[in-house]
C-alpha positions as MATLAB code, in Angstrom:
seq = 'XXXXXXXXXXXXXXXXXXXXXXXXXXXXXXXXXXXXXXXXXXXXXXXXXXXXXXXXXXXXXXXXXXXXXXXXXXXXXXXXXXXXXXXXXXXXXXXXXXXXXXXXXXXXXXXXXXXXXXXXXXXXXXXXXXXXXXXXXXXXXXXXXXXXXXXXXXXXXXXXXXXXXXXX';
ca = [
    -109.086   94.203  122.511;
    -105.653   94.471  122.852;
    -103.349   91.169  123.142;
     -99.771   90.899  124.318;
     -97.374   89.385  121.813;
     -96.275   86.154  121.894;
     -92.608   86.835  123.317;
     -94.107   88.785  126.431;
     -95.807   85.402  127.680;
     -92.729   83.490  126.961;
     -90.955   85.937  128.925;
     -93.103   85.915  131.632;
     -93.310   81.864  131.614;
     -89.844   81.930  132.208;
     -89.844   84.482  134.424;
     -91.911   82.616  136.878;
     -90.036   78.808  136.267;
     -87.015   80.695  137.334;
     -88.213   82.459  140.441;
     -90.241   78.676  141.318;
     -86.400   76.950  140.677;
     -84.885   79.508  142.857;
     -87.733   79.688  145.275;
     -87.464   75.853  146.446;
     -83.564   76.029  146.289;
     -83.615   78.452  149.128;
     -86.529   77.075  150.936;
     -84.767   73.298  150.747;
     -81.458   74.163  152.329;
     -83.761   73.590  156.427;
     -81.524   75.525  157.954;
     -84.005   78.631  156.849;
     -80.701   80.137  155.285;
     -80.838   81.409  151.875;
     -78.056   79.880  149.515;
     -75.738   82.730  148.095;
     -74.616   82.854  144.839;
     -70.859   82.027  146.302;
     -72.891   78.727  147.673;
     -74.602   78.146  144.033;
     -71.446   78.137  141.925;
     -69.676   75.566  144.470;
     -72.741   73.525  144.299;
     -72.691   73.612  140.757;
     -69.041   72.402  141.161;
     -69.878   69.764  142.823;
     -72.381   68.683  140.537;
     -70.293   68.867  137.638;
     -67.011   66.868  139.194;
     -69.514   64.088  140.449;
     -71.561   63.684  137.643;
     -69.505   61.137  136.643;
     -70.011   59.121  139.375;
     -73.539   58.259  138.403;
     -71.417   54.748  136.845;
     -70.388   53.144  140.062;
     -67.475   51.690  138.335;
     -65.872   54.926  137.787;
     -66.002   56.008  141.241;
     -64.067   52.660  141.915;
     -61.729   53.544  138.963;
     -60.752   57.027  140.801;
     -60.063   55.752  144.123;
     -63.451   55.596  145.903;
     -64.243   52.296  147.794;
     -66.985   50.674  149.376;
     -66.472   50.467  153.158;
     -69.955   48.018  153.804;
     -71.225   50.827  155.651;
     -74.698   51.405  154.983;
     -76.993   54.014  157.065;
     -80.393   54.240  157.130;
     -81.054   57.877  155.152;
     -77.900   57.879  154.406;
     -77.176   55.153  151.833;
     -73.712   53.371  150.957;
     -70.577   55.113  151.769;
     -67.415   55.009  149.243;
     -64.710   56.722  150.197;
     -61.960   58.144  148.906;
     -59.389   57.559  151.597;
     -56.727   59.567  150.194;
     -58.856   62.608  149.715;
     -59.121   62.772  153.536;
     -57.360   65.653  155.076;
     -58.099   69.240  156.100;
     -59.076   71.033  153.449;
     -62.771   71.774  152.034;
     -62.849   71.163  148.350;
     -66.169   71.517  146.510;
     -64.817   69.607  143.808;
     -63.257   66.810  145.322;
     -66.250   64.943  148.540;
     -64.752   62.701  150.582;
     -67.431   60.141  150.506;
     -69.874   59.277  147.649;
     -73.587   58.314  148.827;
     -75.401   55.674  146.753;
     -79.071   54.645  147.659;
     -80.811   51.499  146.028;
     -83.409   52.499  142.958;
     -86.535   50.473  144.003;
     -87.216   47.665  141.647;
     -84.052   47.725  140.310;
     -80.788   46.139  141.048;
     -78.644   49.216  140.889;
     -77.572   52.031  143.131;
     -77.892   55.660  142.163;
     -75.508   58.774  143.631;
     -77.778   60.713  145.846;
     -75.303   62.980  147.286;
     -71.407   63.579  148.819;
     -69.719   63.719  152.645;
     -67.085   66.028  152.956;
     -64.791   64.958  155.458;
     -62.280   66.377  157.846;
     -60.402   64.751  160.586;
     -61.198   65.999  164.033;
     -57.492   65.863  165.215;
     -56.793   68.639  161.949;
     -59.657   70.913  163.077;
     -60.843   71.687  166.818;
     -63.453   73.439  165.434;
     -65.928   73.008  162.250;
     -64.225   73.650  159.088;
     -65.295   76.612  156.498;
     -66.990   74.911  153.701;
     -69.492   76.236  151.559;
     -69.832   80.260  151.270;
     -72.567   81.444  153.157;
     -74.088   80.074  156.373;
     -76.353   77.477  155.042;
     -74.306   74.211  155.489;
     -73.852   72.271  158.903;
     -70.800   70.073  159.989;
     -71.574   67.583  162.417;
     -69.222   66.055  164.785;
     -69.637   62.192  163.623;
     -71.904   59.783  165.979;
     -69.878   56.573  164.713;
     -66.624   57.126  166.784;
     -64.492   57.503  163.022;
     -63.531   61.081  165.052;
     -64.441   63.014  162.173;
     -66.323   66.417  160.734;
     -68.850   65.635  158.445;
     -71.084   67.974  156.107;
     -73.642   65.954  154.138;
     -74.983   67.697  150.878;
     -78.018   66.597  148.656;
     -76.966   67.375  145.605;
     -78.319   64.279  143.079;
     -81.611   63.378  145.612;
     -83.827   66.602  146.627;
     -83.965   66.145  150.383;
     -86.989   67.730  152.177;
     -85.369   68.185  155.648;
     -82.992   70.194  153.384;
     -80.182   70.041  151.271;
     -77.263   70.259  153.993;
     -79.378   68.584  156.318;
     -77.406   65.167  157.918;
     -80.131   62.802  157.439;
     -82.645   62.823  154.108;
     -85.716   60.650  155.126;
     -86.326   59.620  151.237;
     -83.253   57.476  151.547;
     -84.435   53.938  153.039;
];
């Protein structure tokens, strides 16, 4: 009986945790667009100039506020007022969403707003490559595009989808 080595199974172990990684990263975006790789390395970006922002307190330390607006799958809203302006930078959200952990009496980052004012763009800005993300004229009256993205709580509606039901 003939066995495969050792290093053929880890191979094909990882072969399959990648293609199950990628598999739900396309199938989460709800929009039933696949994310390009243009889309990956901005939300990688992303992930890596918010990171930081996990600690509250250095949010507040780089200009971010609370505004006591809270929305139901949404979470809190600080903003960064003087980030506010017309251009799309992956780098650099408008708005930091924090969601209460249960049981706990902290808030976690779940995700970022990018913001631009309608008056700067009659139309929805370019944001991430590809076709998967979604601005939103805002419901509140603030006269602003918005484009949510999920990128610290996996939302099932999808990851540029406005609303994620697992925030309360």
């Amino acid at each position: 009986m003939k066995t495969r080595p050792r290093n053929t199974h880890i191979r094909t172990t990882a072969a399959l945790a990648l293609l199950a990684w990628f598999g739900t990263s396309t199938v989460a975006v709800g929009q039933q667009h696949e994310l390009t790789s243009g889309t990956h390395k901005e939300l990688a970006v992303a992930r890596a100039a918010t990171a930081k922002y996990h600690d509250l307190a250095q949010a507040e330390a780089d200009g971010y506020v609370n505004i006591d607006l809270y929305e139901s799958q949404e979470g809190f809203h600080w903003v960064n007022l003087s980030l506010i302006d017309a251009e799309f930078d992956p780098a650099h959200p408008e708005v930091l969403l924090y969601a209460p952990v249960p049981g706990e009496q902290r808030l976690q980052l779940v995700g970022v707003e990018y913001l631009v004012p309608l008056e700067l763009s009659s139309t929805a800005p370019a944001g991430f490559a590809g076709t998967a993300d979604k601005w939103r004229r805002d419901s509140e009256g603030f006269g602003l595009w918005e484009l949510a993205a999920w990128i610290w709580e996996h939302n099932p509606s999808g990851l540029f989808t406005f609303l994620n039901p697992r925030i309360p």
